[in-house]
HTML snippet that shows the backbone in 3Dmol.js (N, CA, C, O; Angstrom):
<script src="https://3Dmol.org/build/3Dmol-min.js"></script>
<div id="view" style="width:600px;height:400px;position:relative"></div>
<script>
const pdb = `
ATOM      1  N   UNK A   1      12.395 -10.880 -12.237  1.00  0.00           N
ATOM      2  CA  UNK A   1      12.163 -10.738 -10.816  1.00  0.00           C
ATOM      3  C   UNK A   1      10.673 -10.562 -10.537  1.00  0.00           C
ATOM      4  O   UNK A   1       9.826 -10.353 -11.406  1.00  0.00           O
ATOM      5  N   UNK A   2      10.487 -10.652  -9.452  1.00  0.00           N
ATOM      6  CA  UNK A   2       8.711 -11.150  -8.946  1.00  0.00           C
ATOM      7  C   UNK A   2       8.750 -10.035  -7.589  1.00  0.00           C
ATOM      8  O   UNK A   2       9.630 -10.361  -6.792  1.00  0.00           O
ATOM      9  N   UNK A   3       8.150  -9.075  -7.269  1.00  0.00           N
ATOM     10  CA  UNK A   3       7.787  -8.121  -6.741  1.00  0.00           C
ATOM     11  C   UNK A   3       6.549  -8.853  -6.131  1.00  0.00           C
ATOM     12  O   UNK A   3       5.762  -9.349  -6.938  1.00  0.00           O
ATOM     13  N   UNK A   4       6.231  -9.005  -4.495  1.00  0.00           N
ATOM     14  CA  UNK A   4       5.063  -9.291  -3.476  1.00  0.00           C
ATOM     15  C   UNK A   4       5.009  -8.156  -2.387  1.00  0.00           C
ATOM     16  O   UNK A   4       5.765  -7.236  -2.076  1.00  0.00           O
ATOM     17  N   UNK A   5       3.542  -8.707  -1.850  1.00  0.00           N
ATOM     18  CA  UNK A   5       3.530  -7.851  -0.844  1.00  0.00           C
ATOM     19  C   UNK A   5       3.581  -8.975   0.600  1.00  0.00           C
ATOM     20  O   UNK A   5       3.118 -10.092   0.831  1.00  0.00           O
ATOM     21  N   UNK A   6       4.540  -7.820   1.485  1.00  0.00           N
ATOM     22  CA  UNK A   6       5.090  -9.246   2.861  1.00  0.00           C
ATOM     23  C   UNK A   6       4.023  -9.014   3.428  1.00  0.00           C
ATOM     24  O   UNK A   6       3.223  -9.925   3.640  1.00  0.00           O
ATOM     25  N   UNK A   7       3.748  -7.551   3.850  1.00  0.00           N
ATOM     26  CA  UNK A   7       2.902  -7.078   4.692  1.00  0.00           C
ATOM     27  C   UNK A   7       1.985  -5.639   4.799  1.00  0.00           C
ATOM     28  O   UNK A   7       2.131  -4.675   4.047  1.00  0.00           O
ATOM     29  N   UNK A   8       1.496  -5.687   5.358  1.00  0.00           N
ATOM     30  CA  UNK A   8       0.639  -4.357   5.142  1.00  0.00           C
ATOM     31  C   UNK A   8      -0.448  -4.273   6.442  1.00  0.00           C
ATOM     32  O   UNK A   8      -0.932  -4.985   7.321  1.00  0.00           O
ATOM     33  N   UNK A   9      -0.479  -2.874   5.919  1.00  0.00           N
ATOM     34  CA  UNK A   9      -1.379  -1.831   7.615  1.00  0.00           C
ATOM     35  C   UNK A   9      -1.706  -1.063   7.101  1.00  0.00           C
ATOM     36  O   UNK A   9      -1.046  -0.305   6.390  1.00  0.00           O
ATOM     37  N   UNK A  10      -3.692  -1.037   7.495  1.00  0.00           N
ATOM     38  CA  UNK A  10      -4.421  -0.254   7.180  1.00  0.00           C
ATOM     39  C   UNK A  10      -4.918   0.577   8.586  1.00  0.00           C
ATOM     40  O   UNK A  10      -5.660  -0.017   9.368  1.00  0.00           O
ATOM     41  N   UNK A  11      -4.463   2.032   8.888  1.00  0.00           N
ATOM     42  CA  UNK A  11      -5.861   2.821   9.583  1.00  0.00           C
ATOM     43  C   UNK A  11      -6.890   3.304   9.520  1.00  0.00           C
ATOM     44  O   UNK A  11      -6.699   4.518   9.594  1.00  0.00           O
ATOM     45  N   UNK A  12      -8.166   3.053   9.400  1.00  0.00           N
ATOM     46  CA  UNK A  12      -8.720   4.162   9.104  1.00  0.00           C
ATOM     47  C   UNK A  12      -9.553   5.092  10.431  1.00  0.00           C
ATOM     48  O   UNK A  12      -9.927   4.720  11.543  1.00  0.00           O
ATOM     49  N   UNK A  13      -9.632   6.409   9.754  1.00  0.00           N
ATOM     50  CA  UNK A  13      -9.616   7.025  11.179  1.00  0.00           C
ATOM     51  C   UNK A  13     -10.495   8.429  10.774  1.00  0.00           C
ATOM     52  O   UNK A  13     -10.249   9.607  11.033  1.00  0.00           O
ATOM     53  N   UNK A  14     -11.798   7.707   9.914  1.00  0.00           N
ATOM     54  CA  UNK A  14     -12.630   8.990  10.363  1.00  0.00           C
ATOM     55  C   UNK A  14     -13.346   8.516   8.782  1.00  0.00           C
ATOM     56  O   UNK A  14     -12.794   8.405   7.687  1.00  0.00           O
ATOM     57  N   UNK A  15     -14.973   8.271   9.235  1.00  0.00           N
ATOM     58  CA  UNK A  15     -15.886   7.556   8.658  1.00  0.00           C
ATOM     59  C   UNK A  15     -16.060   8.750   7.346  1.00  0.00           C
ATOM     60  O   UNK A  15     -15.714   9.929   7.427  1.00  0.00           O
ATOM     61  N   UNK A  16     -16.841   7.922   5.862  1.00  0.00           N
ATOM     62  CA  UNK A  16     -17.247   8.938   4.551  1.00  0.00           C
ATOM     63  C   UNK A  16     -18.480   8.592   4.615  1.00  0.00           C
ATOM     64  O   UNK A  16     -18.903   7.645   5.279  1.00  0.00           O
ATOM     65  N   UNK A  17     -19.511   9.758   3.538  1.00  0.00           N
ATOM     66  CA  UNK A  17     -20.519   9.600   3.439  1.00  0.00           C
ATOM     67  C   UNK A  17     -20.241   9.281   1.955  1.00  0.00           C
ATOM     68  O   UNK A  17     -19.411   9.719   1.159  1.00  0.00           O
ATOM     69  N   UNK A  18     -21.475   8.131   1.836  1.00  0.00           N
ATOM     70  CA  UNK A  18     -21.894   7.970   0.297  1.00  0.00           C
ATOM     71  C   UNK A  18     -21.885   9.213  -0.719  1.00  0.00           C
ATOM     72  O   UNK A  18     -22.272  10.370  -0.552  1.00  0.00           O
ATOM     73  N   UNK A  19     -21.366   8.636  -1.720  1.00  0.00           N
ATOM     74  CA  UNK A  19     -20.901   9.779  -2.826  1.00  0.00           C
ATOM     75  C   UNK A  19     -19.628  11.042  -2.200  1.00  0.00           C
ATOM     76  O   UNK A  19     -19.376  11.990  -2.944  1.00  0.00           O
ATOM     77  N   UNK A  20     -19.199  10.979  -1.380  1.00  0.00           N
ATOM     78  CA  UNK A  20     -18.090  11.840  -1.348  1.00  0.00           C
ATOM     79  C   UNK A  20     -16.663  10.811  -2.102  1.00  0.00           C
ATOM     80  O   UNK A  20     -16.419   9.609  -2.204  1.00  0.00           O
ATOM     81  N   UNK A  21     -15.829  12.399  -2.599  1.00  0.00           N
ATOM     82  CA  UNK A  21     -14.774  11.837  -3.430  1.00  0.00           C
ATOM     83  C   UNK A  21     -13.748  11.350  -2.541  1.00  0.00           C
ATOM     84  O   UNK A  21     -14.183  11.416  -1.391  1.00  0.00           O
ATOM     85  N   UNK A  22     -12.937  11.031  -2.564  1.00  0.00           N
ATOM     86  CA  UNK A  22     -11.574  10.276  -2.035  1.00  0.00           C
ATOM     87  C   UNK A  22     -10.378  10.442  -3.132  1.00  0.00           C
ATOM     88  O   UNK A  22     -10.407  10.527  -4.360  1.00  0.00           O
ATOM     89  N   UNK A  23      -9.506  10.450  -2.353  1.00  0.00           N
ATOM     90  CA  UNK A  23      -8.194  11.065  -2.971  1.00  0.00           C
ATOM     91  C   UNK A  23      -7.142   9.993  -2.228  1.00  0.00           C
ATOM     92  O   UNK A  23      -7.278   9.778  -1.023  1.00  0.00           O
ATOM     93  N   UNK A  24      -6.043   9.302  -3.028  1.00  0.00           N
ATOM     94  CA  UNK A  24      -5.507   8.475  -2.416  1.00  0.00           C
ATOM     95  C   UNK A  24      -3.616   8.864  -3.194  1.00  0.00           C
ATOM     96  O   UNK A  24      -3.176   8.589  -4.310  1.00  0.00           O
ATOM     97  N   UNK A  25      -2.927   9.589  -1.985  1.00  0.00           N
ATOM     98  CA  UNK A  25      -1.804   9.201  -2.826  1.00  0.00           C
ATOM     99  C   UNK A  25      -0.947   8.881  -2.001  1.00  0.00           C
ATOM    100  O   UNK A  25      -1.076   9.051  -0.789  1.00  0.00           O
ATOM    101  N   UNK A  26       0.541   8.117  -2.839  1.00  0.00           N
ATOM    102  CA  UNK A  26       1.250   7.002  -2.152  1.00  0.00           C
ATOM    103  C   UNK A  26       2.758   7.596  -3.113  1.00  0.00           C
ATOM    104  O   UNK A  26       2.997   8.083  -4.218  1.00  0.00           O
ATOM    105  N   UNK A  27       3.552   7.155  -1.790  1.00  0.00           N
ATOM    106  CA  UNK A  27       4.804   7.466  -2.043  1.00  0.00           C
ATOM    107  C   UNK A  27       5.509   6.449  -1.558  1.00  0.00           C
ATOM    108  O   UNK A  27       5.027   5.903  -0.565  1.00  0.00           O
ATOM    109  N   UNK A  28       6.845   5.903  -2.111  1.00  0.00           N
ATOM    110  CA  UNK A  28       7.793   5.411  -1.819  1.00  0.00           C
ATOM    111  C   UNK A  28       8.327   5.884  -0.588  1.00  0.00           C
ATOM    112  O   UNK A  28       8.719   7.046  -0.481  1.00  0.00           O
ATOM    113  N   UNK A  29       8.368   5.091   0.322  1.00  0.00           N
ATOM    114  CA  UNK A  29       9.124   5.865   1.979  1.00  0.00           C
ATOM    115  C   UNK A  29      10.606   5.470   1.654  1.00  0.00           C
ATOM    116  O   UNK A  29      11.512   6.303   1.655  1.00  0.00           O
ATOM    117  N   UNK A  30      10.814   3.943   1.336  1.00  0.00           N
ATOM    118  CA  UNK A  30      12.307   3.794   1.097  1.00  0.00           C
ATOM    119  C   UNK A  30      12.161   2.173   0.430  1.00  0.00           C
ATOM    120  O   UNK A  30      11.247   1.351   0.362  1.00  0.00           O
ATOM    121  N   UNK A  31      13.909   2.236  -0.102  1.00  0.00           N
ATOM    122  CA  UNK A  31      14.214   0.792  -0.533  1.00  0.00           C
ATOM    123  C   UNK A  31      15.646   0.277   0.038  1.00  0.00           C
ATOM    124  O   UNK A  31      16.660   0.966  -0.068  1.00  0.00           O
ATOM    125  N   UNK A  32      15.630  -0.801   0.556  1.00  0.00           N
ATOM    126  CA  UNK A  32      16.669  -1.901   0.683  1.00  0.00           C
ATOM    127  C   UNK A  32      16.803  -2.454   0.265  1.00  0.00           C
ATOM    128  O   UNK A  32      15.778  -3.029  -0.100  1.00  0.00           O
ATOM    129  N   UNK A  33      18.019  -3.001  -0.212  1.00  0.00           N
ATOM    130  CA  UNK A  33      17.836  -4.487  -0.522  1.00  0.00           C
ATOM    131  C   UNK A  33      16.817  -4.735  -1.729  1.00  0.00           C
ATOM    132  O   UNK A  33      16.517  -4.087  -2.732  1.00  0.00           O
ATOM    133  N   UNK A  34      16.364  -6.121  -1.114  1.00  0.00           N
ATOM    134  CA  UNK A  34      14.876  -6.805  -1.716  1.00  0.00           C
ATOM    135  C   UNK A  34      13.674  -5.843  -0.766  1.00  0.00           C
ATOM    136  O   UNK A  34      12.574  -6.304  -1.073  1.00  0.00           O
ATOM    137  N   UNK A  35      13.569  -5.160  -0.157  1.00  0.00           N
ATOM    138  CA  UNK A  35      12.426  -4.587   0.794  1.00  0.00           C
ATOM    139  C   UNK A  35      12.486  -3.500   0.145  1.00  0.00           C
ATOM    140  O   UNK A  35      13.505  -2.905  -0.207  1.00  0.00           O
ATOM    141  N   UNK A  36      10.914  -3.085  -0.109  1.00  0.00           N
ATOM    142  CA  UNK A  36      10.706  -1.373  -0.019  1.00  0.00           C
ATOM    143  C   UNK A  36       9.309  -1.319   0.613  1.00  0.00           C
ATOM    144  O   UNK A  36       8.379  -2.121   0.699  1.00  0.00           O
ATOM    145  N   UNK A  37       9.574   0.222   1.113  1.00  0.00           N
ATOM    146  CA  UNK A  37       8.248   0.604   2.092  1.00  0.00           C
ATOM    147  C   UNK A  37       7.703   1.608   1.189  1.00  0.00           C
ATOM    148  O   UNK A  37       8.331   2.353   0.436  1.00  0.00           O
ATOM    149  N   UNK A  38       6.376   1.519   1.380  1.00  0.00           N
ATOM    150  CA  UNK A  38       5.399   2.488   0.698  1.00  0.00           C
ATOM    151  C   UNK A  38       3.932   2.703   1.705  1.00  0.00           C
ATOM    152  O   UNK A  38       3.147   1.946   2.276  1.00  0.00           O
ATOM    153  N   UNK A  39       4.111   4.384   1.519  1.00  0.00           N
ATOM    154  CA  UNK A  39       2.909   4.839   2.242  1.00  0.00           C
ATOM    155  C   UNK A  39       1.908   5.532   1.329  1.00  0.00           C
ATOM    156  O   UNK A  39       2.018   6.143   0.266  1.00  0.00           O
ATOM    157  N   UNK A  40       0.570   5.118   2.381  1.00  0.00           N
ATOM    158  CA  UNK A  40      -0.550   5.793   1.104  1.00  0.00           C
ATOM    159  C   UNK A  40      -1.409   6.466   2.329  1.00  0.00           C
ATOM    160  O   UNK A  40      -1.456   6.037   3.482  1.00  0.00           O
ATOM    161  N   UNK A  41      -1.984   7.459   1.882  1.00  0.00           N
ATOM    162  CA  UNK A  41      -2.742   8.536   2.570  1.00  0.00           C
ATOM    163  C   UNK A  41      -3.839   8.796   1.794  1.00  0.00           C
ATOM    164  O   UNK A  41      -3.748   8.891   0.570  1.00  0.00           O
ATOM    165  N   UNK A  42      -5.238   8.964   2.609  1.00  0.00           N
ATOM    166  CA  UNK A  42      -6.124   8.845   1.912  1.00  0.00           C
ATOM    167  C   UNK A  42      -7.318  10.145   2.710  1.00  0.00           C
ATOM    168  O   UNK A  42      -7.896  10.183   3.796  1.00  0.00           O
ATOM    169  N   UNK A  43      -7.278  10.907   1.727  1.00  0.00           N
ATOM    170  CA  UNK A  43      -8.120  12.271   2.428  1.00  0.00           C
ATOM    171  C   UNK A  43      -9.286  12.497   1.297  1.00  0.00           C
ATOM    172  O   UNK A  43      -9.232  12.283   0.086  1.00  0.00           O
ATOM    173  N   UNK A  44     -10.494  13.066   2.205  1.00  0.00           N
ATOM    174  CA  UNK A  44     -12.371  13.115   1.990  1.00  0.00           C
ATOM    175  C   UNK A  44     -11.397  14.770   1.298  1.00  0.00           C
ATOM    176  O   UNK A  44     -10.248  15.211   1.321  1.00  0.00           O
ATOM    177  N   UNK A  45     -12.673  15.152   0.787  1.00  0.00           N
ATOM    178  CA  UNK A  45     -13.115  16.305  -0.220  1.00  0.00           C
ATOM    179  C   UNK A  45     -12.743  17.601   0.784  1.00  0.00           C
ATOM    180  O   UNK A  45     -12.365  18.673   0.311  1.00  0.00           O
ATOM    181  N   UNK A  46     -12.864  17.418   1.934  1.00  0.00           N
ATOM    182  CA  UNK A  46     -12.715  18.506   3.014  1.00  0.00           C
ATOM    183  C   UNK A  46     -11.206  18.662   3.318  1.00  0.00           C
ATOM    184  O   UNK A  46     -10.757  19.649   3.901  1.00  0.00           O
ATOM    185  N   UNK A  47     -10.294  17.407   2.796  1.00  0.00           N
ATOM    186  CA  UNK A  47      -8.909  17.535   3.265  1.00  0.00           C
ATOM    187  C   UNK A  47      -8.631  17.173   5.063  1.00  0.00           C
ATOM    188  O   UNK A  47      -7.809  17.475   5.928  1.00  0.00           O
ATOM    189  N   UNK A  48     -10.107  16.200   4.913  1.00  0.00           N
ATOM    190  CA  UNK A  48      -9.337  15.065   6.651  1.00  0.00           C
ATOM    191  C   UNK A  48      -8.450  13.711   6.079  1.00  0.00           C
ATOM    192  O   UNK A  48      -8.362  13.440   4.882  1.00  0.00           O
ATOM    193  N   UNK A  49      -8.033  13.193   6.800  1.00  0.00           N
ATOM    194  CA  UNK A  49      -6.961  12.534   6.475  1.00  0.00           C
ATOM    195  C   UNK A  49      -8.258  11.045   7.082  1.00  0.00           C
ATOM    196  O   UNK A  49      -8.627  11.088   8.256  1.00  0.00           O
ATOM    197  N   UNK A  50      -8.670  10.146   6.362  1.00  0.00           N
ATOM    198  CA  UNK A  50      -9.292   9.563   6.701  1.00  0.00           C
ATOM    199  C   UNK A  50      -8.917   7.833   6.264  1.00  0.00           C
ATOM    200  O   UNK A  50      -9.791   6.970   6.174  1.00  0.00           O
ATOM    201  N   UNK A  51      -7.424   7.586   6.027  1.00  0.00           N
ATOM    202  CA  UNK A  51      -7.035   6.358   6.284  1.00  0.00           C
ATOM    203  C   UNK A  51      -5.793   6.703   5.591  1.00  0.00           C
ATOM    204  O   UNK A  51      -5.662   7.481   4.645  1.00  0.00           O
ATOM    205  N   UNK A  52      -4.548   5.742   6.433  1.00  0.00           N
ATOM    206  CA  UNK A  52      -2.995   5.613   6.145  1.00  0.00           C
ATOM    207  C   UNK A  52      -3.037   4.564   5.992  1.00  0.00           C
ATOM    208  O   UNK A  52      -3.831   3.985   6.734  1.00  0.00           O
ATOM    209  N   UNK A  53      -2.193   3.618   4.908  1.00  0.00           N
ATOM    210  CA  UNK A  53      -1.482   2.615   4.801  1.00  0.00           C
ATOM    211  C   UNK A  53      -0.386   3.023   4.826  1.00  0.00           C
ATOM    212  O   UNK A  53       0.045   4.174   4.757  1.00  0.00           O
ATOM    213  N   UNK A  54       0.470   1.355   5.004  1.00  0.00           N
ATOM    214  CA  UNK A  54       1.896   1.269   5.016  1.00  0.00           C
ATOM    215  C   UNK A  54       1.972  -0.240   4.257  1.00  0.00           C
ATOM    216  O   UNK A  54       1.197  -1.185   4.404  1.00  0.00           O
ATOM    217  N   UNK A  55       2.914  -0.166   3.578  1.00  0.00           N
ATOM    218  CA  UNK A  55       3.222  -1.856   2.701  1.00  0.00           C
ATOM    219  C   UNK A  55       4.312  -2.013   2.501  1.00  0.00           C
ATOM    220  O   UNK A  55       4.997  -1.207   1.872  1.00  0.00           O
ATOM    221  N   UNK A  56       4.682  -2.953   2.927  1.00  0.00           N
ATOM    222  CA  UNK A  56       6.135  -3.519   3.119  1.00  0.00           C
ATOM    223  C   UNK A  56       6.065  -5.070   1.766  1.00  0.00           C
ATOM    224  O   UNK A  56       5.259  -6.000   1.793  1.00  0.00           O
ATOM    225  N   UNK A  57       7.331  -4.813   0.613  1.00  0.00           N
ATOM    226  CA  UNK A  57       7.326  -5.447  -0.339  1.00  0.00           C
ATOM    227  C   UNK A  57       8.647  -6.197  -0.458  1.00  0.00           C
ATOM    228  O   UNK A  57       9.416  -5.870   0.447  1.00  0.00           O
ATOM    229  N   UNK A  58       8.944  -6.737  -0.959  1.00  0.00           N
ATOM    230  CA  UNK A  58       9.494  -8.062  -1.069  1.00  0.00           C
ATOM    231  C   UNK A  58       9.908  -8.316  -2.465  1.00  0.00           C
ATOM    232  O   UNK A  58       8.898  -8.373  -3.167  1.00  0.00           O
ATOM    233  N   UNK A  59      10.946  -8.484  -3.117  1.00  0.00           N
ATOM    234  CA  UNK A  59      11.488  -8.596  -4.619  1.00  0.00           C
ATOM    235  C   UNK A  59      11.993 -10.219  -4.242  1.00  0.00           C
ATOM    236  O   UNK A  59      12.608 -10.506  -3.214  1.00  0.00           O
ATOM    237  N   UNK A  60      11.652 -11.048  -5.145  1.00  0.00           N
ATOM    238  CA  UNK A  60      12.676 -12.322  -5.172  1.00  0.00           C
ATOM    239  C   UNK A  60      12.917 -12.445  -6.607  1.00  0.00           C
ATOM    240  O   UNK A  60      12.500 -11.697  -7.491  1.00  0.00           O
ATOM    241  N   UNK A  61      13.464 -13.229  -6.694  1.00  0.00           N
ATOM    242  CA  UNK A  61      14.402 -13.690  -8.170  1.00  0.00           C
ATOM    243  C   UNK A  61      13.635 -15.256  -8.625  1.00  0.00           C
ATOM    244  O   UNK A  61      13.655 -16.231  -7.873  1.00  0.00           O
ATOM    245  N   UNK A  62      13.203 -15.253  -9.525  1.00  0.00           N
ATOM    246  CA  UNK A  62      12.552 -16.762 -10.288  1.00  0.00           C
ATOM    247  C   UNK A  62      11.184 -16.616  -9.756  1.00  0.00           C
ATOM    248  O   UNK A  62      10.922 -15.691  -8.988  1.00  0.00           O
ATOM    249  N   UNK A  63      10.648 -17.137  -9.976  1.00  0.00           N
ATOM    250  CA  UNK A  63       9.077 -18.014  -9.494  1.00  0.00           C
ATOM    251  C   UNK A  63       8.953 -18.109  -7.656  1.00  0.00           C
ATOM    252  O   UNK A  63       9.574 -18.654  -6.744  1.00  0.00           O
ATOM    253  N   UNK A  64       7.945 -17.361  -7.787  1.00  0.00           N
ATOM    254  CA  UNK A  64       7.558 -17.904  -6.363  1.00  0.00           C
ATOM    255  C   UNK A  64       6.359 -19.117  -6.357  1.00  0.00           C
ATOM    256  O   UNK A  64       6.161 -19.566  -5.228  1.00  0.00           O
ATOM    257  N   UNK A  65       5.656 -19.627  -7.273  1.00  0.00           N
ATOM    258  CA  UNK A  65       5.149 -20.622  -7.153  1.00  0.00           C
ATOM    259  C   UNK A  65       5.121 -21.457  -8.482  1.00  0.00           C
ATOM    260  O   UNK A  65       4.504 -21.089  -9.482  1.00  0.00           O
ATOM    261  N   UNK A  66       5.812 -22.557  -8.403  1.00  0.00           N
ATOM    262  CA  UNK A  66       6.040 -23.224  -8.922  1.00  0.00           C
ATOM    263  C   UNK A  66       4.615 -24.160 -10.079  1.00  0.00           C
ATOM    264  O   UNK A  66       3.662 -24.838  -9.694  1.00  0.00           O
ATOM    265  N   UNK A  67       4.899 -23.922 -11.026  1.00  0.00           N
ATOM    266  CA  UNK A  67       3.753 -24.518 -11.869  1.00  0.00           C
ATOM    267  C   UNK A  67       3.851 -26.019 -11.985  1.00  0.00           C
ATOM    268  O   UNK A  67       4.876 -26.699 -11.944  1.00  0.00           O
ATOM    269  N   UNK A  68       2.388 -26.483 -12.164  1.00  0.00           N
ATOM    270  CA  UNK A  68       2.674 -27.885 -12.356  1.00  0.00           C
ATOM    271  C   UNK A  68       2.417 -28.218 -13.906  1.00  0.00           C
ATOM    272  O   UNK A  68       1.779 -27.439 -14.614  1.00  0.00           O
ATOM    273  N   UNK A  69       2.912 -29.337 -14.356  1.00  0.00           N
ATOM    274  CA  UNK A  69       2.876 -30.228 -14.912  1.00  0.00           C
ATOM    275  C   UNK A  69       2.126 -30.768 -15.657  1.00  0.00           C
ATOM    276  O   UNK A  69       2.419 -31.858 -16.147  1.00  0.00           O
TER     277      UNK A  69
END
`;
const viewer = $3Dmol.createViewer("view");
viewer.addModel(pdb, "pdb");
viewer.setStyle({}, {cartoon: {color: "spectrum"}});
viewer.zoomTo();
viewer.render();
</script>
């Protein structure tokens, strides 16, 4: 099976200065089916929350692109 990404959303919502650390963690929100959602949160050294993703994924079965010849 072949795992993609359908879609995805980035916020970000509150500027870093050069050389500060970043911390990024991501959790499984849920799975269906072939779909799962995953969120990632991303907070500066001070503990602001300074960008969310969301990614929406996609499982198919065989090859999604076909090789040539």
């Amino acid at each position: 099976m072949v795992t993609f990404a359908q879609n995805a959303t980035i916020s970000f919502l509150s500027k870093v200065e050069l050389g500060e650390t970043l911390v990024a963690e991501a959790r499984k929100a849920g799975v269906a089916g072939r779909a799962g959602v995953y969120d990632v949160r991303v907070t500066a050294e001070d503990g602001r929350v300074v960008a969310v993703f969301q990614g929406l994924s996609r499982t198919a079965g065989g090859k999604v692109i076909e090789e040539e010849e």
